[in-house]
N, C-alpha and C positions, 0 to 999 in steps of 0.2 A: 471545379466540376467539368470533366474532359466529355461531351457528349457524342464524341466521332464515333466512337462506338456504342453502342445499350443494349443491355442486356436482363432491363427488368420490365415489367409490364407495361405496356403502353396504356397512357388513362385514356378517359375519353374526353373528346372535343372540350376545350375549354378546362382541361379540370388539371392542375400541377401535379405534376410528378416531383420536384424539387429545388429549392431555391435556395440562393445561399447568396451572401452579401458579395455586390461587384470589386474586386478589386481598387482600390484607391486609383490606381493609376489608369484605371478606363471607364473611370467614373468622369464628371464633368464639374467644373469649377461651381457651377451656379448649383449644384445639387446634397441638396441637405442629407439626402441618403437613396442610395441606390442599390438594386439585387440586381442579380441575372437568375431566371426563371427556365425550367425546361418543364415542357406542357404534352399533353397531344391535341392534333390535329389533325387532318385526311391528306393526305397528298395527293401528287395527280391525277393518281389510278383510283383517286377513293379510298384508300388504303390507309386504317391504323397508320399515323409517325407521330416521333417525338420531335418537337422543335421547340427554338430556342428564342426569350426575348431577353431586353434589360429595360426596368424599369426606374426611372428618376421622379426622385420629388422635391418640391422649390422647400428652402429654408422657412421656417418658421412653424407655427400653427395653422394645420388644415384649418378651411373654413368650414361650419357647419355643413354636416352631411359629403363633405369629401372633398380633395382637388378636383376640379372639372379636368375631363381626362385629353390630350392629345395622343393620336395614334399618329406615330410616326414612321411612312416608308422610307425606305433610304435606297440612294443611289446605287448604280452598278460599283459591285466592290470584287467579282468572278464565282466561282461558279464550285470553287472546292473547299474543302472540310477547313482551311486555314483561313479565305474569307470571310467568315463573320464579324458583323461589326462589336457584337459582342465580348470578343476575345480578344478585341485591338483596339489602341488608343481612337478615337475620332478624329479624323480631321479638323484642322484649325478652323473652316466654315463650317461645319457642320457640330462643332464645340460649342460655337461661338450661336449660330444659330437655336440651335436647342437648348443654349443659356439664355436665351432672350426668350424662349418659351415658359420656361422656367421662373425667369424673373415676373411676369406677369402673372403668375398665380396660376401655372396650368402642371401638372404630373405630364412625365412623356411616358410614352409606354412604345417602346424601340423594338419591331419583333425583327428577326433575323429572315424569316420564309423556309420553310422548312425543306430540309435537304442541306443547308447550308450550317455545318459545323456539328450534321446530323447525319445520320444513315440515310442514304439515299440522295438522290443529284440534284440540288434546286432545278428548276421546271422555270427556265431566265422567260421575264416576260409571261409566262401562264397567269393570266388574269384569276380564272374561276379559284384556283389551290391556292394564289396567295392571297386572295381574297377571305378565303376562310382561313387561314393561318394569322393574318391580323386581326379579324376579329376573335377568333379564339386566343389569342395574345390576351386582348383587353379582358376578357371574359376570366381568363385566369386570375389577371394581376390582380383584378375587383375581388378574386374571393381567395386569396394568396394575405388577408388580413393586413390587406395596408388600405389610407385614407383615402379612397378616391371612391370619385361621386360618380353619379348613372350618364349624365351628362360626357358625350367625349364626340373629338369632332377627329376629321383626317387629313393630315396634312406630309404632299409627299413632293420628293423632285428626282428629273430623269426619269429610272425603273422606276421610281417608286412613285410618278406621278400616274402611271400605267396601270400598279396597282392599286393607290390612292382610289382612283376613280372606280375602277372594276370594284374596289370593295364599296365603294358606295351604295352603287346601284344592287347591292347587296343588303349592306349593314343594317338595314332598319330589320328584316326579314328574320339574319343569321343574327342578332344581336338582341331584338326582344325575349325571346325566352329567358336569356338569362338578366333581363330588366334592367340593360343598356339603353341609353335615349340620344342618338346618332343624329346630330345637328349640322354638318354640311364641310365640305373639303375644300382645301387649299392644293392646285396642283400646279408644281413648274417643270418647263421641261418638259412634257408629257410624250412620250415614243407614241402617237396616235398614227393609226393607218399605214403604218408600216408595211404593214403584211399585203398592201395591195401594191407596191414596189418588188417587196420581198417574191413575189411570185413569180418576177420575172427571169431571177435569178438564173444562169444558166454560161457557159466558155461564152464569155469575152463581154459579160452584162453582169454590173454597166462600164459604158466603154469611157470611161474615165476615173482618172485616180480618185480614190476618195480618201479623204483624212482617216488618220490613224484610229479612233476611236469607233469610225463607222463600222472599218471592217474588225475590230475586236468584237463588236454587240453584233456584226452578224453575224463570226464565228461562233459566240455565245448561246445566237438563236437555234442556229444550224445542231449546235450540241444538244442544246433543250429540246429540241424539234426532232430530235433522232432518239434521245429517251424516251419521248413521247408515245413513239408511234415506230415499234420496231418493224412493224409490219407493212411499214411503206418502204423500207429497205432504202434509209436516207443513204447510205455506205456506196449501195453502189450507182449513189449519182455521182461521189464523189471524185478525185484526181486524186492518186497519190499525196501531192501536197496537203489538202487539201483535208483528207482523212487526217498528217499529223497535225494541223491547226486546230480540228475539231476536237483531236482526241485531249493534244495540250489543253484547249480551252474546259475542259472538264475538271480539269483542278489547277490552272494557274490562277492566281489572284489578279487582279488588271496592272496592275505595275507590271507582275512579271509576262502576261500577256502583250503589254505593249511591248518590252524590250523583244521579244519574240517575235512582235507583228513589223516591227520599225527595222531589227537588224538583218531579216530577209526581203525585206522588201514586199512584204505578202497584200497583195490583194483581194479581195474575196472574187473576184472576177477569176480568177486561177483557179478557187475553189471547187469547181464545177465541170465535169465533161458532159454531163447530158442536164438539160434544163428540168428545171423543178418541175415546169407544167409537166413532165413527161406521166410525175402524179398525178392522178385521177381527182381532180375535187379538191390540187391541191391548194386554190384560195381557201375553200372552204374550210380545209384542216386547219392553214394559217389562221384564218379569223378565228375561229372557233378556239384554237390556242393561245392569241397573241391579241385578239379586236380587245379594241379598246369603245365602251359602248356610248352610243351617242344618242343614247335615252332611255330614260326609268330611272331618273333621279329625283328622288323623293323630298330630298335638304337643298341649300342652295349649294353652287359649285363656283368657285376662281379657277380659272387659269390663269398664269402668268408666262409671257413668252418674249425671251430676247431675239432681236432681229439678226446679233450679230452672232449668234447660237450655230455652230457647224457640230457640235453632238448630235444635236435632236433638231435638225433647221426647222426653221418658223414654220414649215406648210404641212407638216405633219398637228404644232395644235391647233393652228390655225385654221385647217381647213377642217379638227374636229371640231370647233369654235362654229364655225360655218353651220355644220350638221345640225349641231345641238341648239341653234339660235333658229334653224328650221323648224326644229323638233319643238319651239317652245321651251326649253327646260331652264331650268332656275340659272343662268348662267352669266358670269361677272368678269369678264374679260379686260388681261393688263398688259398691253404691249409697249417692250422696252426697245426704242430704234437702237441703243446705244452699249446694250449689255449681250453678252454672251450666255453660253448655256451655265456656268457657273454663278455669273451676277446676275442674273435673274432673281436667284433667291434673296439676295440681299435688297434687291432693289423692289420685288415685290413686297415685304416684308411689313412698310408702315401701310399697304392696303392688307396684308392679310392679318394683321394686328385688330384693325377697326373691323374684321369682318367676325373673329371668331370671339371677339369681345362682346360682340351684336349677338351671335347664335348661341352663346354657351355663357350669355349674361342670364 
């Protein structure tokens, strides 16, 4: 099922257009059987799309009334029609993790975010759009006649802890009508508050080197953020450079964006000849694109946060840890002095085991 392009009706929210069993070989060891799914959903603009998920279920006999469902965000993988995770084998952590999801008696349901191995640009970071794109994931899969129960909870790392949470403070809302029962998130890694750094953006800020990964997800944003909002003329903030980083980062996949970000040397500090603020309101565009919300959580929420993390550093979830402990909200905080942005997942893994076996018992 090649979805880069489509050229038949688009359904609506929630409702399959076509499914067809996943490949053996991008299917996962612990899964008894697996599809990949193309659904619709709204993209950024509000707009009719088709996007893409894969759904997995644990071996043996559903238990009455269905697998309790996990919805699973996934990490930055880029931004063009050949990153989906769909379409490509998993990662050995992320194999290996969603096998142990698996093993405990949960169905994953794995959406892509639309735009992504779909017409039109994934929207890197837009809370609101992939927000409704995983929940219409789930809404699909449950009526796509396979076993899964009403019960499903969210569980996400990096991007996908950004959307993880954003769908939360959603999911009870976008997910009752179609008689889903959204029981609380697991997030690691989570890119919070970004967007109040991100504003400062501008020649020679910030005046120090940042690891390779920083400036590929700001390139990423920078590209999301100029889809966005043609009409803020992200283009001509740009530098030469700076526009071919953006443009690349629209369809490399992150491997081939790093080899591009590492063998020129690029900064995102290069990126820029006039500052971002020179936009009007432009925190407010950022938030409003990229915030990550730090209240109107209905189910309970974890985060989990490695100290030694230079993807996502600790004071982005941290200090939305901070927010959200102001704010009162149901909040379960796990800091790892000793793990980075990738063991974090593993290392939070036996607290997020006992959490979604408590909410989705």
């Amino acid at each position: 099922m090649d979805t880069r392009t489509w050229e038949r009706p688009i359904p609506a929210p929630g409702v399959t257009a076509q499914t067809v069993a996943l490949d053996p070989a991008l299917s996962l060891p612990d899964a008894g059987h697996a599809v990949r799914s193309a659904y619709g959903t709204l993209d950024q603009h509000g707009e009719p799309a088709i996007a893409t998920s894969a759904t997995f279920l644990p071996h043996g006999t559903p238990p009455p009334g269905g697998w309790p469902v996990i919805a699973w965000a996934h990490g930055t993988t880029g931004l063009g029609d050949d990153c989906s995770p769909s379409t490509q084998p998993r990662s050995d952590r992320d194999a290996e993790y969603l096998g142990h999801w698996l093993r405990q008696g949960y169905a994953v349901v794995a959406a892509d975010y639309a735009g992504l191995g779909t017409p039109g640009l994934l929207s890197y970071l837009n809370g609101a759009s992939t927000a409704r794109g995983i929940v219409d994931a789930v809404v699909a899969a449950r009526a796509d006649d396979l076993p899964l129960a009403p019960q499903w909870a969210l569980v996400g790392q990096s991007q996908g802890a950004g959307a993880a949470l954003n769908t939360a403070v959603r999911a009870t809302d976008l997910g009752a009508p179609a008689g889903l029962d959204y029981r609380g998130v697991v997030a690691t890694g989570a890119p919070a508050n970004i967007e109040h750094l991100f504003q400062w953006g501008g020649p020679g800020f910030p005046p120090v080197a940042l690891p390779t990964g920083l400036n590929i997800y700001a390139a990423y944003i920078l590209a999301g953020f100029r889809e966005q909002h043609p009409e803020l003329d992200v283009d001509g903030l740009l530098t030469p450079r700076g526009r071919e980083i953006v443009d690349s980062a629209e369809h490399l996949c992150y491997a081939e964006m790093r080899d591009e970000v590492e063998s020129s040397g690029f900064q995102v500090s290069e990126a820029l000849e006039r500052p971002l603020k020179d936009i009007p309101d432009v925190f407010g565009h950022l938030h409003r694109y990229m915030g990550t919300p730090a209240a109107g959580y209905d189910r309970p929420v974890i985060l989990g946060q490695g100290l030694l993390d230079i993807d996502v550093p600790a004071p982005s979830a941290l200090s939305l840890a901070a927010e959200m402990t102001a704010n009162a909200e149901p909040l379960e905080l796990h800091v790892f002095p000793d793990q980075d942005h990738s063991g974090t997942v593993h290392a939070a893994t036996p607290a997020a085991t006992e959490f979604l076996d408590r909410v989705l018992g």
